[in-house]
N, C-alpha and C positions, 0 to 999 in steps of 0.2 A: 624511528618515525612516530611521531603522535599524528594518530587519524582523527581525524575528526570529520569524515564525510558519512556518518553513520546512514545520513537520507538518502543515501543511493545504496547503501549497501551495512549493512554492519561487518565490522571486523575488530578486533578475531569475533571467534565464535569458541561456544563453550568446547572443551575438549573431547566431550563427547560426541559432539556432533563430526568433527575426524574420524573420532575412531569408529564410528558409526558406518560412515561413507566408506572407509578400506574394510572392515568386514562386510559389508556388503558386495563389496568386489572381490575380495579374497577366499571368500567362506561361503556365502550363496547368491554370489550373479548370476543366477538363470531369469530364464523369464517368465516371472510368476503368471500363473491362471494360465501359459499353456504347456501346462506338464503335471504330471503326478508323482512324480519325483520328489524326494524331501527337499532339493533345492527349490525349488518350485513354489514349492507348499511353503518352507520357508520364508519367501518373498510374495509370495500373496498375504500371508499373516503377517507382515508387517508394514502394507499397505493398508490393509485392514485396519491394523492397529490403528495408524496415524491417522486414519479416520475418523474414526473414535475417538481420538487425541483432539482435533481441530472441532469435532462436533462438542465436547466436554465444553471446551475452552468458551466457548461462543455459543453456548445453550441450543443448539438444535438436537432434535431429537432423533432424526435418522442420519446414520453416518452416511446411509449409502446413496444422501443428498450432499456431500461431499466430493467435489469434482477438481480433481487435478490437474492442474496445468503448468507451461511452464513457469509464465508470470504473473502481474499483478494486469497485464498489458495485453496477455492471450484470456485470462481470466474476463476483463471490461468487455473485450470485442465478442465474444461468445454471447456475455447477458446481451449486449446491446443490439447487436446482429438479430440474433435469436430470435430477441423480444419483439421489436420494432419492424412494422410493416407500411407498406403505402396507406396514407390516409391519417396517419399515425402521428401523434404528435408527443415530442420530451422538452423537458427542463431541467436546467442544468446551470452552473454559474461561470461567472471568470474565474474561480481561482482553482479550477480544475486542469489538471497535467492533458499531455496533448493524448494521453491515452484513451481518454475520453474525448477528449472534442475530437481528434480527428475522426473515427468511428462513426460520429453521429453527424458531421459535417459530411462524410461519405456519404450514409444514407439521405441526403438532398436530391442525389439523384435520382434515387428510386421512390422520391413521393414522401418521405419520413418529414415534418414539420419538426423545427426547433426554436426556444426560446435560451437563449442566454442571459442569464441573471446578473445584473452588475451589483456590486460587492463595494465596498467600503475601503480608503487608504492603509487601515490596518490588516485587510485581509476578511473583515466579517461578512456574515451574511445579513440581510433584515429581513428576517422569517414574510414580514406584511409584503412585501416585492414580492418573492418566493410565490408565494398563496397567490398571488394578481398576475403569472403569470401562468397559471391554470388554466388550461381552456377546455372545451366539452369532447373533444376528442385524444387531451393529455391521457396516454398509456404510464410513463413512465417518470420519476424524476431522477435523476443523477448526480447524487454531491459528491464530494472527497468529506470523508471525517476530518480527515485534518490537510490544511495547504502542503504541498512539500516546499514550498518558496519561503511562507510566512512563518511555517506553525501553529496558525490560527485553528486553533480548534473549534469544529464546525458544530451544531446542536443539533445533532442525529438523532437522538431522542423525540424533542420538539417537529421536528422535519415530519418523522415518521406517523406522529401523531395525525400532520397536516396530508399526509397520505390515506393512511386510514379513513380520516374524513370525507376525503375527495374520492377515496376507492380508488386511488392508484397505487401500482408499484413501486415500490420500493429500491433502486440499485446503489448501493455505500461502496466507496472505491476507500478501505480501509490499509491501504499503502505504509501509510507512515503511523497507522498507529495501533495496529495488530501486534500484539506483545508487548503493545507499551499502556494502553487504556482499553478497559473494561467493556467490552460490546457483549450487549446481548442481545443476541439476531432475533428472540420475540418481546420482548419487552420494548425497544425499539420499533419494532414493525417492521423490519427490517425483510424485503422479499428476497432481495440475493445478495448478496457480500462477497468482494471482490479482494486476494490479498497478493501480495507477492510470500516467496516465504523466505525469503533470503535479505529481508531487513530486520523488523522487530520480532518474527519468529524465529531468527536466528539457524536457519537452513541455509545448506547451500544455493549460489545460484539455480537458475534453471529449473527451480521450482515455483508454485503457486497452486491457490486453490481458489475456487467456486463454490461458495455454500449457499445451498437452493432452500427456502422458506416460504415457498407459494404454490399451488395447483397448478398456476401458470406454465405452461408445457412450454419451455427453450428448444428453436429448431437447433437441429446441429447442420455444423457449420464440415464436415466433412463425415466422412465413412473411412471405415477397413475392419482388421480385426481388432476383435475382443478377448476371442479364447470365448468367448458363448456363442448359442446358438451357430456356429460353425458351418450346418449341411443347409444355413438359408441363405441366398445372395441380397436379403434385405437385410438392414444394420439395425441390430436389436434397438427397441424402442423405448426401454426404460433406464435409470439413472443407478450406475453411474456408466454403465458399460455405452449410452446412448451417446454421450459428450467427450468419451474417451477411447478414441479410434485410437487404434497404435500402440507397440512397446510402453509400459509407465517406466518414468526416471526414477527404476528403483534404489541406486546408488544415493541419489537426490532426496529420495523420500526416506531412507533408510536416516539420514543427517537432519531430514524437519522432522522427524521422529524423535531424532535425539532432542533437540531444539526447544519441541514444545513440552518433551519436560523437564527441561532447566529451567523452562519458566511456568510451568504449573508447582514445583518444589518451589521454584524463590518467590513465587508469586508476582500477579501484576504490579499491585500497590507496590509493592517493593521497587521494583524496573521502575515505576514511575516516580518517585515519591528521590529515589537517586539520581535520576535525569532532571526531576526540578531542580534539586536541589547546585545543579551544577547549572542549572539553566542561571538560578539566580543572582550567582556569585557574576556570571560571565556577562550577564545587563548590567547588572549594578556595578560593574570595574569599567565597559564601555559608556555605560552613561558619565564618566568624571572626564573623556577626552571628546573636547567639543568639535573636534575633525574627524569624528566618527560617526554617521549617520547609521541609526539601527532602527530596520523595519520591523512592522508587526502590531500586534497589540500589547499597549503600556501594561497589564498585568499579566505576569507569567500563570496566572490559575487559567487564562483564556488562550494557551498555548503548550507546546511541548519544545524542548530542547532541537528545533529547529530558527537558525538564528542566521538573518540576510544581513551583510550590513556592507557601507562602502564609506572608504577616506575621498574627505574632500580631494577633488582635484586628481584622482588618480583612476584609471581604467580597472575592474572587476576582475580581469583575467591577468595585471599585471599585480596587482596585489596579490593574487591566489600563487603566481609563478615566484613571488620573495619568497612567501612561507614557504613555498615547498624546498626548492634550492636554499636559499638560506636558514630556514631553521627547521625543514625538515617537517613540516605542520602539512597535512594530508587537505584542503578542501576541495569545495566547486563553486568558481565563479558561471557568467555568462549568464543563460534564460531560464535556464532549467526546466527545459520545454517545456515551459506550462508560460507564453507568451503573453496570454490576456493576463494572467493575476501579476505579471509584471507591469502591463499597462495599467491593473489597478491603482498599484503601488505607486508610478511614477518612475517605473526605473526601464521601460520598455527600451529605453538608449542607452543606459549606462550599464545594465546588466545589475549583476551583485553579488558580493562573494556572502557561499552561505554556510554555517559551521552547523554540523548535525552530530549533539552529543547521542553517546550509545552506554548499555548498561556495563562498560568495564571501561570507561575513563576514570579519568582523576580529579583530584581541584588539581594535581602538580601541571594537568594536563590543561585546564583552563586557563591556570595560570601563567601557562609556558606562551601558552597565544596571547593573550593579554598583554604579556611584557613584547611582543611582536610587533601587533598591533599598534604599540604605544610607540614601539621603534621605527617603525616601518610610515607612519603618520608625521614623524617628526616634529 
């Protein structure tokens, strides 16, 4: 099988990151922070650790502003819940996954104001929109860094600056490009940052983190325990133990452990600078067949190795059903819930099948889809 659905998931994953996960189940699955046990202790220092790991990567300075969760999806609804009260108003764009809009379309009912930023046929944003849809009671703004539909890489930087300005929040839904492009949560301005860790950080499913950059006090959105304060029936009030009611996915954390440092050793540049590189071979072979329509932005420096594209004439999910059956090529047609940035696009009827390269393909791998695509187009 050549995968290439890297945007929903990467695979494989380095091999540490396995071996990572079965010694954690075989050698010290207890459950850390309640026990004094070396297994215990064991899996609380390497919760700890990976703390410290996600905090390095992403320049904050306290780990224990580090909050795990399972996805990039439990991660959104916590800031946005949290954050956002009656009277309250966010911004946000079309080409944001439904993990964000639905959340903030929720809170309509309880009084939360929203503006939705319309976006560009390749995916962009125009910062001057953005800024005009600022009002005197905006708390919060919400992009994705990067589209998971387009690729379009969003100017999180600039964004942040235009928060700064206005004195609002900052929340970055860094999905698709955590492990693969450089964020620096203060440099940036960046107040929370939302990831999965089971794409570009190369963890297993069922993990994700929360990294907190603001005074801003997040409600939590449940209780139970912690393994702290224990003899009180009020749920401790500071971070991280305040956001993280419940067992942690130590087997889980024990693998974005592993994860994040095969990619602090190989380095970001590196991940990225390899995923262009296969990005560009894969535009530039689709651009020679003119029954192949490829979305996004004309230069790969305003995108990463996230790539929609569709044959004349043929449905999204019947193209995705050739490659897989017949040549065995892994992707994902359909909406890829994220429904308005296909409306952007123009493809809110036809779908689109989207190929998401990851740091352990090939060219042999591009090139295998390519020769597909060129067959399968006839």
């Amino acid at each position: 099988m050549i995968y290439l659905d890297n945007a929903a998931t990467t695979f494989p994953k380095p091999s540490s990151v396995y071996k990572s996960v079965m010694r954690a189940m075989t050698v010290y699955g207890a459950n850390p922070g309640r026990g004094s046990h070396a297994m215990a202790i064991e899996g609380a220092r390497i919760i700890y650790e990976t703390r410290e790991l996600l905090a390095e990567l992403f320049n904050l300075d306290d780990p224990m502003r580090v909050i795990f969760t399972f996805n990039a999806t439990d991660s959104l609804n916590i800031a946005i819940k949290g954050i956002l009260n009656s009277g309250d108003h966010v911004v946000t764009t079309e080409m944001e996954h439904n993990s964000v809009l639905r959340p903030i379309k929720k809170l309509e009912s309880s009084g939360v104001e929203n503006t939705i930023v319309r976006c560009a046929s390749d995916g962009t944003i125009n910062l001057v929109d953005l800024e005009s849809a600022i009002k005197d009671n905006t708390k919060l703004i919400v992009t994705t860094h990067v589209s998971n539909l387009t690729g379009t890489i969003f100017p999180a930087e600039e964004i942040g600056k235009i928060c700064k300005k206005h004195n609002i929040l900052y929340l970055l839904d860094a999905s698709q490009s955590a492990g693969v492009l450089p964020i620096d949560i203060k440099k940036y301005n960046i107040s929370f940052l939302a990831m999965p860790g089971h794409k570009g950080l190369l963890g297993p499913q069922g993990t994700g983190a929360l990294l907190i950059n603001s005074d801003m006090q997040i409600e939590k959105l449940k209780e139970g325990g912690t393994g702290s304060q224990s003899s009180s029936l009020e749920h401790p009030n500071f971070y991280p133990d305040k956001l993280e009611a419940g067992t942690h996915n130590l087997p889980g954390i024990a693998g974005l452990n592993a994860g994040l440092k095969y990619i602090l050793n190989r380095g970001i540049e590196s991940i990225y600078s390899h995923e262009k590189g296969l990005l560009d071979i894969f535009i530039a072979e689709m651009r020679k067949n003119p029954k192949i329509k490829i979305y996004g932005p004309e230069s790969i420096e305003h995108r990463i190795g996230v790539v929609p594209i569709n044959i004349n004439g043929m449905d999204s999910s019947e193209v995705a059903d050739i490659l897989d059956t017949e040549y065995r090529i892994a992707v994902r047609p359909g909406l890829h819930c994220a429904p308005l940035a296909h409306k952007a696009i123009g493809t809110e009827k036809l779908g689109a099948v989207r190929f998401g390269v990851g740091p352990f393909n090939k060219i042999t791998d591009i090139m295998a889809a390519v020769d597909a695509l060129n067959k399968i187009s006839g």
